[in-house]
C-alpha positions in Angstrom: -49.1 13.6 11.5 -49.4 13.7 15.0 -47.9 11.1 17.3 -51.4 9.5 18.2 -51.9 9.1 14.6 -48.9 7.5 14.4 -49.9 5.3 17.0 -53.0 4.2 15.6 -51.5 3.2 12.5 -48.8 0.9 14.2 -51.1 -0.6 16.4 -53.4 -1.4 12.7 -50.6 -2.6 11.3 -49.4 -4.8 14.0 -52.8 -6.2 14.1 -52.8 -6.8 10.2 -49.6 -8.5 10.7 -51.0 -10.6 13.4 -54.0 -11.9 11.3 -51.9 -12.5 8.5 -49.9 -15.3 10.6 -52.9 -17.1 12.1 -54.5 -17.2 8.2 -51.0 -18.3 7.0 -51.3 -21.5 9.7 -51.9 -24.9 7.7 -53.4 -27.7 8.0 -52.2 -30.0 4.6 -54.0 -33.2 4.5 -52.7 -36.1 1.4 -53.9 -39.6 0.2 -56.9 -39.4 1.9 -59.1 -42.5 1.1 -62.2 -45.2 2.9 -62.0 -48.4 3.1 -65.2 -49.5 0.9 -67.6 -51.7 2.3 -69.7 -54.4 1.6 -73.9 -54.0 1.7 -74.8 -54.3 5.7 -71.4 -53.8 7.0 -71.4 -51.8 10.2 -67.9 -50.1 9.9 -64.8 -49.0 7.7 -62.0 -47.1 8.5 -60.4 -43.9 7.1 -56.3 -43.3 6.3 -54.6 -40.3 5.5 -51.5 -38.0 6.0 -51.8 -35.0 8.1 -48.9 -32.2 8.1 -49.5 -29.4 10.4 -46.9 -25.9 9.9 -46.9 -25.7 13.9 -47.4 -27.8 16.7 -50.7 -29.1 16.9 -53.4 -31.9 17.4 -55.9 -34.1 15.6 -58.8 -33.7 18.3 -62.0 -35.6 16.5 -62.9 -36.4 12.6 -66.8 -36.3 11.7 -68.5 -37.3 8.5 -71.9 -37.6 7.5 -71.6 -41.4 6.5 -71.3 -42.6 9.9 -73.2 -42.2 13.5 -70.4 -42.1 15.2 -66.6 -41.3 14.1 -63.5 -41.8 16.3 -59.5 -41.9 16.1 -58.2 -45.0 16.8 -54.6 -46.8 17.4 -53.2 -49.8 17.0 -50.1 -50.6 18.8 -48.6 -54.2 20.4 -49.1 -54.8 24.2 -48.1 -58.4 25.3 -47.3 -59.7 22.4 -51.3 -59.3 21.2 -51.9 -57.0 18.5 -54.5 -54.3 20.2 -57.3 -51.8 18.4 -58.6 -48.9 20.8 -59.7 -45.0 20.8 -57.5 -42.2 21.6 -57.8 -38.7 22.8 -55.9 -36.9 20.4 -53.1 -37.5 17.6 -49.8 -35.0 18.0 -49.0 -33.3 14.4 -45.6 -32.0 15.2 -45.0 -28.6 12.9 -43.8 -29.7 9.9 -43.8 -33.1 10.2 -45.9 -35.8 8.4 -48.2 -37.9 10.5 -49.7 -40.7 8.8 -53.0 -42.5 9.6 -52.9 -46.1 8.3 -54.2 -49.6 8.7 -51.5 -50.5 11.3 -51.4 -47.2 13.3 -53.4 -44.1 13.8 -56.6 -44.1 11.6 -60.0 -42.7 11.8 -63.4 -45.3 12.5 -66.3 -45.0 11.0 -69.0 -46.8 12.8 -72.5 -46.7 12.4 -72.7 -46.5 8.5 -75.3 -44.9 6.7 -75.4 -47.1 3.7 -72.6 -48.7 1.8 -69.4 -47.3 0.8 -68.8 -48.3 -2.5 -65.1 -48.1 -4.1 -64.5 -44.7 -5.8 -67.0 -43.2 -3.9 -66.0 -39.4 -2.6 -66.8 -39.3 1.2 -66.4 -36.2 2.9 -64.7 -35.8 6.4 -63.8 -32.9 8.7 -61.1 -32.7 10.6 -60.6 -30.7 14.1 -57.5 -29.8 15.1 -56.1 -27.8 17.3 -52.9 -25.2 17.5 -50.8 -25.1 20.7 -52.5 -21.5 21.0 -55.8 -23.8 21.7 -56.9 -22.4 18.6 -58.8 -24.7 16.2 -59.3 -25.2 12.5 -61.8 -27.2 10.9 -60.0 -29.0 7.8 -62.6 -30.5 4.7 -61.3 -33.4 3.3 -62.6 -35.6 0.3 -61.5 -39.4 0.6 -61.9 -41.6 -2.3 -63.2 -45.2 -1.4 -60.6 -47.8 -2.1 -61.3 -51.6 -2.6 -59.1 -54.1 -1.0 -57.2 -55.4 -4.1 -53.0 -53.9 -3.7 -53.6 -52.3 -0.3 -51.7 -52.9 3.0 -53.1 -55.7 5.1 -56.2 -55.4 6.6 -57.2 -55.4 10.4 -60.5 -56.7 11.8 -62.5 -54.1 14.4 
């Protein structure tokens, strides 16, 4: 075999190896679920845990059962309890982020029709490696009633 030969099949195999990694990178998403709704209500919210296997970010969630979908945050300023959009959410590699009623969570606003408790309702995730690269993530959430859940916030 001659040395371009040789060449040609390190430079394959390099690239194999190389495609292999960016396939092995993960987005794991658990306990996804909706808040359900009530006929006529304008908005609900969406909670999960994210786990990324290297540094990335939660850029923007969509799904089909609401006009318009955005990541919000709740944190304390002033001793008032405050509600508004963010950016991006940081999914530090390896560890698990969750989105919940009192932090990070996904609004959906603009509902299609009611959301009605065991109802599947599909979201996609975009996030983003620190290579820039991103990965769209399909998630099922299961619409929860609000019987044994964590305490509710008004939007």
């Amino acid at each position: 075999m001659t040395a371009v030969q040789h060449l040609k099949r390190l430079t394959l195999g390099l690239t194999l190896l190389g495609l292999a990694a960016h396939a092995s990178a993960q987005v794991q998403v658990s306990d996804a679920w909706v808040r359900a709704t009530v006929p006529g209500q304008p908005a609900s919210g969406a909670f999960m845990t994210v786990t990324a296997d290297v540094d990335s970010k939660l850029l923007r969630v969509a799904s089909p059962v609401a006009t318009d979908v955005q990541i919000h945050e709740m944190n304390m300023q002033d001793d008032v309890m405050r509600m508004g959009p963010v950016d991006s959410v940081a999914l530090p590699a390896g560890k698990a982020v969750t989105l919940d009623p009192n932090g990070y969570h996904v609004m959906l606003m603009g509902l299609t029709g009611q959301i009605k408790e065991g109802d599947p309702v599909p979201l996609t995730l975009t996030v983003e490696n620190a290579k820039g690269e991103q990965q769209a993530v399909e998630v099922k959430a299961i619409a929860r009633g609000v019987d044994g859940m964590a305490p509710s916030h008004k939007h």
